[in-house]
DRENDRENMAR-197511 format. One record per residue: residue number from 1; x, y, z of N, C-alpha, C in turn. Coordinates in nm, 3 decimals, always signed. Layout:
REM residues N
ATOM  resi       nx       ny       nz      cax      cay      caz       cx       cy       cz
ATOM   NUM        X        Y        Z        X        Y        Z        X        Y        Z
...
REM end
This chain:
REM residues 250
ATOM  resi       nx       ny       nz      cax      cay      caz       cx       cy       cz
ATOM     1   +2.772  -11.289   +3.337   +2.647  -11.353   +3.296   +2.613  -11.317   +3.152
ATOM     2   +2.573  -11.419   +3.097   +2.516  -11.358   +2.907   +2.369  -11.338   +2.917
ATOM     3   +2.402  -11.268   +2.837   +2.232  -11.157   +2.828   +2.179  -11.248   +2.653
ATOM     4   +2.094  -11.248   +2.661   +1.998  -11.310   +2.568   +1.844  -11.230   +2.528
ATOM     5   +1.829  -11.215   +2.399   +1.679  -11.103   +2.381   +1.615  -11.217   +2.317
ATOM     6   +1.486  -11.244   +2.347   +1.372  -11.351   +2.284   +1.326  -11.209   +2.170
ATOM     7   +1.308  -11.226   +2.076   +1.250  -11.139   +1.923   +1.174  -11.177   +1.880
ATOM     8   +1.067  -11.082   +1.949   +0.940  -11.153   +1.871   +0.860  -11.009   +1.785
ATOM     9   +0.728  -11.056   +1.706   +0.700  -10.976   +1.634   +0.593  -11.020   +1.505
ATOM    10   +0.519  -10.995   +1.436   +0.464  -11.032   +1.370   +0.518  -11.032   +1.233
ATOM    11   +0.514  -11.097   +1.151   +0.581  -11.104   +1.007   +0.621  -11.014   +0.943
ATOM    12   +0.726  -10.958   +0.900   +0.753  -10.809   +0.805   +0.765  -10.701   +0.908
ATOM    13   +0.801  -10.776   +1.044   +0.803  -10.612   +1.149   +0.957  -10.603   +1.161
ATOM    14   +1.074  -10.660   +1.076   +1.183  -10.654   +1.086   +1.274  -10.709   +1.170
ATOM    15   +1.238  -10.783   +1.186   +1.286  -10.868   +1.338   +1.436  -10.930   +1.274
ATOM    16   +1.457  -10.951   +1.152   +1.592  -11.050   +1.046   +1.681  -10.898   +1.078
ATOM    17   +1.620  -10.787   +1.007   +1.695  -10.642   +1.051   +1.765  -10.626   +1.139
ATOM    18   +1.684  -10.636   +1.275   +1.681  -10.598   +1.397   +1.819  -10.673   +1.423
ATOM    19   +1.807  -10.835   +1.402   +1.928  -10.914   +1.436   +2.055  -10.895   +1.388
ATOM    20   +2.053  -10.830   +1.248   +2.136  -10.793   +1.199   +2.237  -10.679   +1.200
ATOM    21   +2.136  -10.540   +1.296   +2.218  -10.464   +1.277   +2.252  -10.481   +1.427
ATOM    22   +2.180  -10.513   +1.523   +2.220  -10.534   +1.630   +2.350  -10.601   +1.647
ATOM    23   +2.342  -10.691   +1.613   +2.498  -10.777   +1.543   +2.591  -10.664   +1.514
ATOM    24   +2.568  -10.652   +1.408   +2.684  -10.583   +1.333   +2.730  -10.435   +1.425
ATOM    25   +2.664  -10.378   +1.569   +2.705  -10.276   +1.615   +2.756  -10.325   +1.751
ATOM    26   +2.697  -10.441   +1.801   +2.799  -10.501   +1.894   +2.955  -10.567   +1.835
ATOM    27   +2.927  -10.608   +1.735   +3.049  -10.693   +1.692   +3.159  -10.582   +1.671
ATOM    28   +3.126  -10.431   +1.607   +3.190  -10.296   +1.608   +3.254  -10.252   +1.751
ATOM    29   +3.166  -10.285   +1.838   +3.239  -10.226   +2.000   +3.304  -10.351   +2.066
ATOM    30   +3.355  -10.447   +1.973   +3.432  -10.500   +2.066   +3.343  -10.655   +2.159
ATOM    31   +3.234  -10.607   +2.130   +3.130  -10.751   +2.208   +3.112  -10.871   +2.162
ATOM    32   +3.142  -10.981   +2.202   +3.069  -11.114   +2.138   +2.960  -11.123   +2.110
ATOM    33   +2.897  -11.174   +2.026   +2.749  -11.136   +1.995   +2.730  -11.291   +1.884
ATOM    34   +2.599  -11.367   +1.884   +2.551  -11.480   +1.809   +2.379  -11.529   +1.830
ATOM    35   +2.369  -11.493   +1.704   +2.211  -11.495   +1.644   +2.188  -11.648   +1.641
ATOM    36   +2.060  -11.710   +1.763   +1.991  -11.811   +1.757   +1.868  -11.815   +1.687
ATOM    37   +1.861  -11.868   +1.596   +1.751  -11.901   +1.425   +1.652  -11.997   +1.521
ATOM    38   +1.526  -11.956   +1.530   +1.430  -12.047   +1.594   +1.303  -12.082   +1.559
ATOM    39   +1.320  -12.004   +1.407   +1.203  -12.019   +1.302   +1.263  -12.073   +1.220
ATOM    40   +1.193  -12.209   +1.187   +1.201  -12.317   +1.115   +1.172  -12.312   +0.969
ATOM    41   +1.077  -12.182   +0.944   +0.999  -12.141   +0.816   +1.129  -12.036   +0.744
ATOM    42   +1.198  -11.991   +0.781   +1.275  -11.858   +0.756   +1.385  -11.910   +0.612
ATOM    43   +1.366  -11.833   +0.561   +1.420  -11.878   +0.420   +1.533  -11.731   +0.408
ATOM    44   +1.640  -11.776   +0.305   +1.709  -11.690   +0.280   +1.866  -11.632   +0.418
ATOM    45   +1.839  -11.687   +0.521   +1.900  -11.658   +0.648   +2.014  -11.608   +0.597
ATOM    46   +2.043  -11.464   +0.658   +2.200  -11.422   +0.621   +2.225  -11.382   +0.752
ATOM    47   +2.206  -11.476   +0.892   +2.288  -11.442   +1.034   +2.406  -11.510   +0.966
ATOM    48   +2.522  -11.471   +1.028   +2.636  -11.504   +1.013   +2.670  -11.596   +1.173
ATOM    49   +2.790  -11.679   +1.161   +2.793  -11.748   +1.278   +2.689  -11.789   +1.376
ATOM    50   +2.572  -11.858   +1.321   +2.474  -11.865   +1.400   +2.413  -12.001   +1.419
ATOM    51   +2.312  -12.019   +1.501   +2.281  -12.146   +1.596   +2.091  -12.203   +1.501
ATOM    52   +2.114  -12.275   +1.407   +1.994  -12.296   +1.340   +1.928  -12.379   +1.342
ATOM    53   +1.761  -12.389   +1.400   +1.673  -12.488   +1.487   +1.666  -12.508   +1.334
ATOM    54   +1.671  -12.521   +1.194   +1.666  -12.579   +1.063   +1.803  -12.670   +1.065
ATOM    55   +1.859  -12.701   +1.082   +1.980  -12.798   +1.138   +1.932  -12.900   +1.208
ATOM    56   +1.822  -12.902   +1.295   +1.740  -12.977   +1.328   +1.591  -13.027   +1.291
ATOM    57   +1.542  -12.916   +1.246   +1.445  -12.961   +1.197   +1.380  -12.887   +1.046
ATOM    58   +1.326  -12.903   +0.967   +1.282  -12.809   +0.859   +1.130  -12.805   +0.862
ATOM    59   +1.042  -12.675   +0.849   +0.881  -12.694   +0.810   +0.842  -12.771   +0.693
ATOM    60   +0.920  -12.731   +0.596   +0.869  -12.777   +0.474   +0.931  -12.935   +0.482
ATOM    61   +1.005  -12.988   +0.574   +0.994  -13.151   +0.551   +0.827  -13.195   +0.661
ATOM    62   +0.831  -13.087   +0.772   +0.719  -13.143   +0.877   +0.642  -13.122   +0.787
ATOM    63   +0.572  -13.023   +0.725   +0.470  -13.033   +0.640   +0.421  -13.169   +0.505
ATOM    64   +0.547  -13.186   +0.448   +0.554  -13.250   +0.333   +0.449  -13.415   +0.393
ATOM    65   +0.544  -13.438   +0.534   +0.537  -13.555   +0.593   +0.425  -13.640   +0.644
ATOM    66   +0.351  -13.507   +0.687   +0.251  -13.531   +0.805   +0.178  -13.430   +0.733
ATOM    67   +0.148  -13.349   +0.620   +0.034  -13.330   +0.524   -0.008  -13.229   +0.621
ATOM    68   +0.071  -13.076   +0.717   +0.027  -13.002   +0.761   +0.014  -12.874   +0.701
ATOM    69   -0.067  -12.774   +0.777   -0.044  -12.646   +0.693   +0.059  -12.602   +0.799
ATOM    70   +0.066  -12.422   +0.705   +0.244  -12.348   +0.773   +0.218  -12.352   +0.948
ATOM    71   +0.104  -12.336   +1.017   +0.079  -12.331   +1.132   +0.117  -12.444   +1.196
ATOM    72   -0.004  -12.553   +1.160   +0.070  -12.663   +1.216   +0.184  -12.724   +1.225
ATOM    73   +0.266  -12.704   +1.095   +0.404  -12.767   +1.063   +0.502  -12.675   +1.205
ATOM    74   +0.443  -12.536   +1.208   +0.524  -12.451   +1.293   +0.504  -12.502   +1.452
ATOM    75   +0.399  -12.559   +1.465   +0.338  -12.592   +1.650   +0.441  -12.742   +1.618
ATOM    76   +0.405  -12.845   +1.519   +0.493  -12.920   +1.496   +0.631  -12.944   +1.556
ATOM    77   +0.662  -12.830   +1.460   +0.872  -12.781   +1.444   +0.906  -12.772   +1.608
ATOM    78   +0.836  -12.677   +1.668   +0.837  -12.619   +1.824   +0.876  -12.732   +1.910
ATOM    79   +0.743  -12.825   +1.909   +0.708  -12.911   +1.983   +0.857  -13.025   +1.980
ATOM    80   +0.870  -13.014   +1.838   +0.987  -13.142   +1.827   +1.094  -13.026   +1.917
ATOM    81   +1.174  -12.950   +1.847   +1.244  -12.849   +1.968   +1.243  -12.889   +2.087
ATOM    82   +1.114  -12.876   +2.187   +1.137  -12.885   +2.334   +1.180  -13.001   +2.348
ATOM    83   +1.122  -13.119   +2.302   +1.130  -13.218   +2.302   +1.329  -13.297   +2.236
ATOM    84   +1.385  -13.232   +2.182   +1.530  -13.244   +2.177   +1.590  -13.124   +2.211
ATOM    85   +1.601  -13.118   +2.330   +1.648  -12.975   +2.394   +1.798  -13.035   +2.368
ATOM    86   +1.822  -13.123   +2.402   +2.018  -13.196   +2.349   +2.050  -13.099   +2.307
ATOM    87   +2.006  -13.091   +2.142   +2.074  -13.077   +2.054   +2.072  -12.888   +2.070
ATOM    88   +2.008  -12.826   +2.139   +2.039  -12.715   +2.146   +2.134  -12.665   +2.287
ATOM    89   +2.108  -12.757   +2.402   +2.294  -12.766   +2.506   +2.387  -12.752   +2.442
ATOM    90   +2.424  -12.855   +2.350   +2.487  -12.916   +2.296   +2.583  -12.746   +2.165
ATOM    91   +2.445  -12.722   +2.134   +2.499  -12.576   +2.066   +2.567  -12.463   +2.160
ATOM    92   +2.483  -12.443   +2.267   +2.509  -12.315   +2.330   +2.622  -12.332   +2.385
ATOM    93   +2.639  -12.469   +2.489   +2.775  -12.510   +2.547   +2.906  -12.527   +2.444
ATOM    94   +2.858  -12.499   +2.312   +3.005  -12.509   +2.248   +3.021  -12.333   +2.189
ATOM    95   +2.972  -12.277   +2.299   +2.902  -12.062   +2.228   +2.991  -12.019   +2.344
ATOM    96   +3.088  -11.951   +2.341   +3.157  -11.851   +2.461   +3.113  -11.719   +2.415
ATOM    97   +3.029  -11.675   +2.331   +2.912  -11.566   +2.335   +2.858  -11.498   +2.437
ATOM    98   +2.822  -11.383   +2.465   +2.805  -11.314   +2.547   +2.628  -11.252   +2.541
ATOM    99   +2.667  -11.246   +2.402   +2.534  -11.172   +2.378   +2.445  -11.213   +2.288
ATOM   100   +2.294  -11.311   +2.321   +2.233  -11.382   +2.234   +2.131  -11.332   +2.213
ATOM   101   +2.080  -11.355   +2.096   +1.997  -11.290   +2.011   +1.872  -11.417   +1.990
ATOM   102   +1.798  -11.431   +2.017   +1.681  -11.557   +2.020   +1.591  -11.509   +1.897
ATOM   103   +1.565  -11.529   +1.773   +1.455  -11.494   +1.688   +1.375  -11.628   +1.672
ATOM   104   +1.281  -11.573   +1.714   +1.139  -11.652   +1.687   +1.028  -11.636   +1.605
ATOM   105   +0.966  -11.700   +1.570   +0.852  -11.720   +1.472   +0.751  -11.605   +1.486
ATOM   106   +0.717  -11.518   +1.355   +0.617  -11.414   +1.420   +0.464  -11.479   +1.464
ATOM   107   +0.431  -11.597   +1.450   +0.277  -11.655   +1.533   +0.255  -11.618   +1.588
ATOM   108   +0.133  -11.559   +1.644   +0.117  -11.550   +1.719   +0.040  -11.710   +1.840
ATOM   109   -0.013  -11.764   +1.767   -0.039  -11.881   +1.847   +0.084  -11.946   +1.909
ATOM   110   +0.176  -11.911   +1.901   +0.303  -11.953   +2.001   +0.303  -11.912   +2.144
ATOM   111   +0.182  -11.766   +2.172   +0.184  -11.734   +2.306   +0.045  -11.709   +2.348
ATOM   112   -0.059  -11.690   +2.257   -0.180  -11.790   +2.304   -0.206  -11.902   +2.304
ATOM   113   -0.178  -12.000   +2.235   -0.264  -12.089   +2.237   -0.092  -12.209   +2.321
ATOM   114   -0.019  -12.190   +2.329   +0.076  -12.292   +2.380   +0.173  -12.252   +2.468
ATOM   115   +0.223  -12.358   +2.580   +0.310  -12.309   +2.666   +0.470  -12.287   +2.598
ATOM   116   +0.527  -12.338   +2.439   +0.652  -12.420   +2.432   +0.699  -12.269   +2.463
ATOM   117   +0.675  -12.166   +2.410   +0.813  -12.032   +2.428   +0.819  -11.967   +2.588
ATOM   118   +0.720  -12.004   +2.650   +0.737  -11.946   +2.781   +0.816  -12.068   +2.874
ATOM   119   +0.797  -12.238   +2.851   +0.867  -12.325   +2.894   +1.062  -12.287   +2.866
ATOM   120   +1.068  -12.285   +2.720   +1.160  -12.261   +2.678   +1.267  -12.140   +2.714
ATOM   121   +1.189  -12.018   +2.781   +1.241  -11.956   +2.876   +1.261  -11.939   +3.003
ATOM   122   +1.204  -12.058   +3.075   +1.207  -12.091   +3.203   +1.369  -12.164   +3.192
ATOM   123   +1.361  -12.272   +3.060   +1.474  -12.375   +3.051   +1.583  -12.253   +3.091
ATOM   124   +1.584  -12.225   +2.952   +1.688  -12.129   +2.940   +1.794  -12.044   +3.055
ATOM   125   +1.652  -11.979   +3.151   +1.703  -11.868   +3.213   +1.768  -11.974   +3.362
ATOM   126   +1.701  -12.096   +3.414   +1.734  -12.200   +3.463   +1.897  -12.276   +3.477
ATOM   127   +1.875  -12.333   +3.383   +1.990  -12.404   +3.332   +2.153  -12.314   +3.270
ATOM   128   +2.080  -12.195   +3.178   +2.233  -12.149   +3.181   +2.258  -11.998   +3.265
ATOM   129   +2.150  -11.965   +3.336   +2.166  -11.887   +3.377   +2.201  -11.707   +3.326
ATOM   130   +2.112  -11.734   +3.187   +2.092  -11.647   +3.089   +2.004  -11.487   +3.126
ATOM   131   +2.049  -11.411   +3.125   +1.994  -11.271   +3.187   +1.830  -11.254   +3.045
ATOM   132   +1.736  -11.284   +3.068   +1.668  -11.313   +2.945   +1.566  -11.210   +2.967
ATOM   133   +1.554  -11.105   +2.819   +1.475  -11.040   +2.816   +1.365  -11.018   +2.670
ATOM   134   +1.251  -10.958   +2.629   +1.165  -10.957   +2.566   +1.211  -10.847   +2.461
ATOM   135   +1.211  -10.846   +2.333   +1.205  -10.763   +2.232   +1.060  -10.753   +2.125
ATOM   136   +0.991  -10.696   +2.112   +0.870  -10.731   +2.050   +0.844  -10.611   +1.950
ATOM   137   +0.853  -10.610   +1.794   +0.907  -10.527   +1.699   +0.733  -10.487   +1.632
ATOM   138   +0.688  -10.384   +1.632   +0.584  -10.363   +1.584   +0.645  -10.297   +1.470
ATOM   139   +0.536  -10.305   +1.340   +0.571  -10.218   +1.189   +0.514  -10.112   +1.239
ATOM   140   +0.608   -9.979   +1.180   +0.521   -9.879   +1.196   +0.423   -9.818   +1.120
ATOM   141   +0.375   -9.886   +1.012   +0.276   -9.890   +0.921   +0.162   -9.931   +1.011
ATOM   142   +0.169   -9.997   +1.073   -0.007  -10.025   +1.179   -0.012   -9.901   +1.196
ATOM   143   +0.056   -9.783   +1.256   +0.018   -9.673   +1.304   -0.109   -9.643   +1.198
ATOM   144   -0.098   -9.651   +1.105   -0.210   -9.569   +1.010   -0.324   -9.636   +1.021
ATOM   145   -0.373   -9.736   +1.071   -0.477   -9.820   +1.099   -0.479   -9.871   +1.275
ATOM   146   -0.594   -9.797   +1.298   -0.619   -9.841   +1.450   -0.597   -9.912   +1.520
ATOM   147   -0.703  -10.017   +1.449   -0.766  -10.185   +1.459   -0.629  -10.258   +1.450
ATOM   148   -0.534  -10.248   +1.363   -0.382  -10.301   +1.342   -0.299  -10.271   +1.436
ATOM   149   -0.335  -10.143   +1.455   -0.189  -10.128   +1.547   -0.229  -10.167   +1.680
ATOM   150   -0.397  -10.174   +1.736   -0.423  -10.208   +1.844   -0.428  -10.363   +1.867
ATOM   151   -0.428  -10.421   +1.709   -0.396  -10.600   +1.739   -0.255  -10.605   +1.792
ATOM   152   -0.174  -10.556   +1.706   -0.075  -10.567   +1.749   -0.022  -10.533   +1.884
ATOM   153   -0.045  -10.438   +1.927   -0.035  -10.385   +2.103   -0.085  -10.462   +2.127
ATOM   154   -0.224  -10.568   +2.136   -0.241  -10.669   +2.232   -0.160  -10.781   +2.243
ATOM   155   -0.132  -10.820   +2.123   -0.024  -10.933   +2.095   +0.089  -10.905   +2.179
ATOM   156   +0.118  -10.754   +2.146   +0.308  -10.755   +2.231   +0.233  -10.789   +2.429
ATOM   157   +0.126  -10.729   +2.488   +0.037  -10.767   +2.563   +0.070  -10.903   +2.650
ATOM   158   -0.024  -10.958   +2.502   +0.043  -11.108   +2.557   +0.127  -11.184   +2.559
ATOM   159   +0.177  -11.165   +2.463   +0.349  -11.207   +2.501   +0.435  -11.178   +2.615
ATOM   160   +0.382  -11.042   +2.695   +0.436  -11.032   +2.813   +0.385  -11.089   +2.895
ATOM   161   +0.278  -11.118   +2.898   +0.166  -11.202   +3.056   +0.262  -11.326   +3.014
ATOM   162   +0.273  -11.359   +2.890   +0.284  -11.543   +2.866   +0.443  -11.587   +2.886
ATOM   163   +0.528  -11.472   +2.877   +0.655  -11.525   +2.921   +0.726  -11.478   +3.044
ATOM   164   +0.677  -11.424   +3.060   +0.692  -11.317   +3.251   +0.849  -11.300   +3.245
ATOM   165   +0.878  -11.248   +3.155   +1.023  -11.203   +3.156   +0.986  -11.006   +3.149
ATOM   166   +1.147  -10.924   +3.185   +1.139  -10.808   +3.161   +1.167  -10.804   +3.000
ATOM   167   +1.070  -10.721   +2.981   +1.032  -10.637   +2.785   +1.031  -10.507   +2.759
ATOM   168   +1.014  -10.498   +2.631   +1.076  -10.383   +2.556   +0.966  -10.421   +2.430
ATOM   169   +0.891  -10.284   +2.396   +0.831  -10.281   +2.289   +0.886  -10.179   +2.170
ATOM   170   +0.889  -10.215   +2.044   +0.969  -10.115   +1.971   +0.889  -10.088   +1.859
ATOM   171   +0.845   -9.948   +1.798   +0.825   -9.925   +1.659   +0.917   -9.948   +1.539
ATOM   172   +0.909  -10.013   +1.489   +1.025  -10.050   +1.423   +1.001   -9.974   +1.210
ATOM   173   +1.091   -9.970   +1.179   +1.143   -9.898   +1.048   +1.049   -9.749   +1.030
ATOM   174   +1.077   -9.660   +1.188   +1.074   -9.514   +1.167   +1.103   -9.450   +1.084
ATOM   175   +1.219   -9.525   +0.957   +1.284   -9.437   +0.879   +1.133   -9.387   +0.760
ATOM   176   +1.034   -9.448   +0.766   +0.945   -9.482   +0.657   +0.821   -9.344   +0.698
ATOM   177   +0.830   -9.358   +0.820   +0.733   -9.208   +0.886   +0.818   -9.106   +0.938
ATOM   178   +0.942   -9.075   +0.863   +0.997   -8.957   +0.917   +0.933   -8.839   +0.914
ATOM   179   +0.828   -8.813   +0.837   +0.764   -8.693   +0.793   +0.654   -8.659   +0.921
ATOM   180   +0.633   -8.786   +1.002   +0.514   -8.765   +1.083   +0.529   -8.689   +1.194
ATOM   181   +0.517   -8.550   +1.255   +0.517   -8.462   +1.382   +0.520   -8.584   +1.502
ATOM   182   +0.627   -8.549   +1.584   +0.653   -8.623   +1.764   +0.502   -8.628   +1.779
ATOM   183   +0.444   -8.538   +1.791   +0.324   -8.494   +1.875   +0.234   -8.615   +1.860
ATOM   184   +0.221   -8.655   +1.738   +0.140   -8.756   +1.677   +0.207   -8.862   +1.686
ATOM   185   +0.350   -8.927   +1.669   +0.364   -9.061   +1.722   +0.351   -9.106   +1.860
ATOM   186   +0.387   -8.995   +1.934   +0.386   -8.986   +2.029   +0.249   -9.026   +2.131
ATOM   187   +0.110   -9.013   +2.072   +0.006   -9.084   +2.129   -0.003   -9.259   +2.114
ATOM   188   +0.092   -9.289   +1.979   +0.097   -9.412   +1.949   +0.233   -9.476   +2.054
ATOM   189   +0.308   -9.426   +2.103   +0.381   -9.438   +2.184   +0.384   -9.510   +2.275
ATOM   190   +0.280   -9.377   +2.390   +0.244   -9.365   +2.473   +0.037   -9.367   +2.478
ATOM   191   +0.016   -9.491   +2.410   -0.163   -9.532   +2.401   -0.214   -9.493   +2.540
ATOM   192   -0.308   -9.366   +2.555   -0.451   -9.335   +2.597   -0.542   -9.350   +2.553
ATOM   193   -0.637   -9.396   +2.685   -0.783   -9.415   +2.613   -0.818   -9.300   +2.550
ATOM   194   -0.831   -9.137   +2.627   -0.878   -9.030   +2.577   -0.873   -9.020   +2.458
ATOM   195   -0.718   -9.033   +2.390   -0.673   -8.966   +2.287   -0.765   -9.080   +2.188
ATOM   196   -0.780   -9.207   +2.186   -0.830   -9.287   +2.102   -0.968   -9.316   +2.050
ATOM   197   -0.987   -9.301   +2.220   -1.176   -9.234   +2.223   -1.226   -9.145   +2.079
ATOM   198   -1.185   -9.042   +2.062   -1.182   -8.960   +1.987   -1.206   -9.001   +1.823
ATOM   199   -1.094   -9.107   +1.800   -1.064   -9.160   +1.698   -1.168   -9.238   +1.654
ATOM   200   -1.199   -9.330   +1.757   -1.303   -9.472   +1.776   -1.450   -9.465   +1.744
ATOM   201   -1.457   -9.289   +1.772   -1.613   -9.270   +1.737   -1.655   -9.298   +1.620
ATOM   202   -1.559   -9.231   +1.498   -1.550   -9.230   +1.382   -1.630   -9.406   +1.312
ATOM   203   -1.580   -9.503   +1.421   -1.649   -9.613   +1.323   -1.767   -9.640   +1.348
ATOM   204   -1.811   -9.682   +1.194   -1.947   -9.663   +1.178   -2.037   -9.749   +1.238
ATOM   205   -1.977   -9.910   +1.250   -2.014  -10.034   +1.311   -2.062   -9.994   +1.396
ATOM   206   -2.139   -9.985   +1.497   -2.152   -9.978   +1.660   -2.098  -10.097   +1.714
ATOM   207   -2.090  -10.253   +1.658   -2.070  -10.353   +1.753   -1.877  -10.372   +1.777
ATOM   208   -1.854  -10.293   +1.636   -1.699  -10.331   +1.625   -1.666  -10.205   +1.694
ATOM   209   -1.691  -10.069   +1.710   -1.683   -9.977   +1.788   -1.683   -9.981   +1.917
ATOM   210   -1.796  -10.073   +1.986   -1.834  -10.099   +2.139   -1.643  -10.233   +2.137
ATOM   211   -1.670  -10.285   +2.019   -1.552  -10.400   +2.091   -1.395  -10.336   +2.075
ATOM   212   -1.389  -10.238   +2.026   -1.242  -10.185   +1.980   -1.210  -10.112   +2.085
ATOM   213   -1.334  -10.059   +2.164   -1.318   -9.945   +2.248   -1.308  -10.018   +2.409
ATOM   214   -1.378  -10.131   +2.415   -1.333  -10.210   +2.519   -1.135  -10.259   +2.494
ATOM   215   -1.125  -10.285   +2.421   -0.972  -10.370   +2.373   -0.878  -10.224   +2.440
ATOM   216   -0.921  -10.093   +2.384   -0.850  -10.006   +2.406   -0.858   -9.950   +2.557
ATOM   217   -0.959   -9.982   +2.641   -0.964   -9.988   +2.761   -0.852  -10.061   +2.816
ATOM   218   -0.903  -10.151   +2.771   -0.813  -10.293   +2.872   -0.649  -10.227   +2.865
ATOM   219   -0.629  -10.224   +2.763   -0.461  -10.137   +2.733   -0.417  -10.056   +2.806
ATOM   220   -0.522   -9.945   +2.866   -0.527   -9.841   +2.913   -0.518   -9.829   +3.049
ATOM   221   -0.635   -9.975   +3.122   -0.635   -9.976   +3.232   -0.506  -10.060   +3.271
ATOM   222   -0.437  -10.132   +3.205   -0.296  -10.171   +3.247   -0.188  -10.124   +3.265
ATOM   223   -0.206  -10.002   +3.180   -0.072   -9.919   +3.164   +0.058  -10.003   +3.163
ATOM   224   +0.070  -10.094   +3.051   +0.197  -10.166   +3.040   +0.234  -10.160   +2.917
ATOM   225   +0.177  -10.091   +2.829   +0.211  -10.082   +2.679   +0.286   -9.934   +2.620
ATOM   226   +0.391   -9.945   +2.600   +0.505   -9.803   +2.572   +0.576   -9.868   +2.474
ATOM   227   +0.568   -9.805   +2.363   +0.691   -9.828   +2.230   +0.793   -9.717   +2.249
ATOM   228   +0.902   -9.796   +2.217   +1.029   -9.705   +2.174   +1.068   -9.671   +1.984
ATOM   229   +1.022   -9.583   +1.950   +1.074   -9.572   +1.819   +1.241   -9.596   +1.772
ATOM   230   +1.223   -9.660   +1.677   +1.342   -9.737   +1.677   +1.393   -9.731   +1.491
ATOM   231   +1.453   -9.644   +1.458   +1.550   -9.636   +1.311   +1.695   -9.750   +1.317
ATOM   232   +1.645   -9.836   +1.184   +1.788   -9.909   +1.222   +1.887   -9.907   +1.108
ATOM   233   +1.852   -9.791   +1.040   +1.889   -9.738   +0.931   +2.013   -9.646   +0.992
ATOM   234   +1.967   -9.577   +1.110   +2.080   -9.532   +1.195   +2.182   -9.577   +1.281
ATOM   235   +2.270   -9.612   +1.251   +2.392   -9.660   +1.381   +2.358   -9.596   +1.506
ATOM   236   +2.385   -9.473   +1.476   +2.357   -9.405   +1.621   +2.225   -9.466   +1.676
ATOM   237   +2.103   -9.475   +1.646   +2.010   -9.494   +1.719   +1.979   -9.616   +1.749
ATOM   238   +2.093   -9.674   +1.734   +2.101   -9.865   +1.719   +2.195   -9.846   +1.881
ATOM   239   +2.284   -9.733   +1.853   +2.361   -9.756   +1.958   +2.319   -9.664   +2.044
ATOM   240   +2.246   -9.616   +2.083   +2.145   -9.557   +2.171   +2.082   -9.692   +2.273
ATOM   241   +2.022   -9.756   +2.183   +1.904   -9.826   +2.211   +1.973   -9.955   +2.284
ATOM   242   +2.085   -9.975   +2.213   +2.201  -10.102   +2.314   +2.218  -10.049   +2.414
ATOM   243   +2.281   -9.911   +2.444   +2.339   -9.849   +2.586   +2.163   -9.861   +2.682
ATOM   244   +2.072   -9.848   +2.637   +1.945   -9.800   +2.707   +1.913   -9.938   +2.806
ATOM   245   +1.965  -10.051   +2.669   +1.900  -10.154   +2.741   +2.004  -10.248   +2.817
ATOM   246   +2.163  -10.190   +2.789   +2.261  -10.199   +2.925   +2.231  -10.173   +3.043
ATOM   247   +2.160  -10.031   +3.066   +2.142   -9.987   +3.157   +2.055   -9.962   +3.248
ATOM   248   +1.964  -10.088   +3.182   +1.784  -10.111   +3.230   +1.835  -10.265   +3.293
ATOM   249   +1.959  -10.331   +3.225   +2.017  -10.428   +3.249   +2.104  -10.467   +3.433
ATOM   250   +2.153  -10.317   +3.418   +2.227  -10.320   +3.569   +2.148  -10.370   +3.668
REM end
């Protein structure tokens, strides 16, 4: 069966990285491995051998055309996607690939406000019978800001309610906070209310305080939010993190 990761993430959380070195350490052990391009906006693309929804469609022609902004042109791009699923059969069935790599658009209105990426993984896991799982790349620069890093934890959040697949949340370019003590990423990790409580008092707002401290509840009372710190600066910890999720795979 081929295993497939949906990559999601908010803009600049490394997600082009992620594909890349991931690539380049399967392709080292011997694995088939091929990066599916599913952001239409993405400029510069250096996947190698790869499957590009810009082959089908471009933002900057949807925009030009139909006089949208980057959002709309992007709900646009999507929409045309589901709507010529062909032309992406048509790709995968000519892929004896093993191991697919799905990068998607960091929007977040792709998993609030619309069904196309959670449809699109129903197709998927359906039809080719694709082992399909969630990658969701947080910067580790939110760490230094609350309010950021707790948008972001809700986002990876919902992306899990909205595609009901098994996930994986990751801190991504650790190499940048090497200086920071376990002890202390480690609450960002592993988010408690207690530990945040603490933090939360500090703002001065009362109304943004009462609402930050509810958000951090809700997190809390779910207990579904755990990052894996993740260097991809390191081979080894690239190849750590493949064996981990082999074996979450069995």
């Amino acid at each position: 069966m081929k295993k497939g990761q949906i990559l999601m993430g908010p803009a600049g959380s490394g997600k082009s990285t992620y594909c890349l070195e991931i690539f380049k350490n399967l392709m080292e052990s011997k694995e088939s491995v091929q990066i599916i391009n599913l952001d239409p906006s993405i400029e510069n693309m250096e996947y190698p051998d790869s499957i590009d929804i810009r082959d089908l469609i471009k933002i900057e022609d949807v925009m030009e055309e139909f006089n949208l902004g980057p959002n709309g042109g992007l709900i646009f791009c999507m929409e045309y996607f589901m709507d010529n699923l062909d032309w992406f059969h048509r790709e995968i069935e000519n892929s004896s690939k093993k191991n697919l790599i799905f990068d998607l658009p960091g929007q977040i209105e792709l998993y609030t406000h619309s069904n196309l990426i959670r449809d699109f993984c129903f197709h998927v896991k359906k039809l080719f019978e694709i082992d399909l799982f969630g990658i969701f790349l947080l910067d580790c620069t939110f760490i230094g800001d609350i309010g950021k890093f707790f948008g972001g934890a809700l986002t990876a959040l919902c992306s899990m309610f909205s595609l009901e697949i098994s996930h994986y949340n990751i801190i991504s370019k650790i190499d940048l906070i090497s200086h920071t003590p376990y002890g202390i990423l480690e609450n960002f990790l592993f988010p408690s209310y207690d530990f945040f409580n603490k933090e939360l008092n500090q703002i001065i707002n009362k109304k943004y305080r009462f609402l930050t401290k509810t958000l951090v509840r809700i997190l809390a009372d779910f207990s579904m939010i755990q990052f894996i710190p993740l260097d991809l600066t390191r081979s080894d910890q690239v190849t750590n993190f493949i064996s981990l999720l082999n074996i979450a795979r069995e």
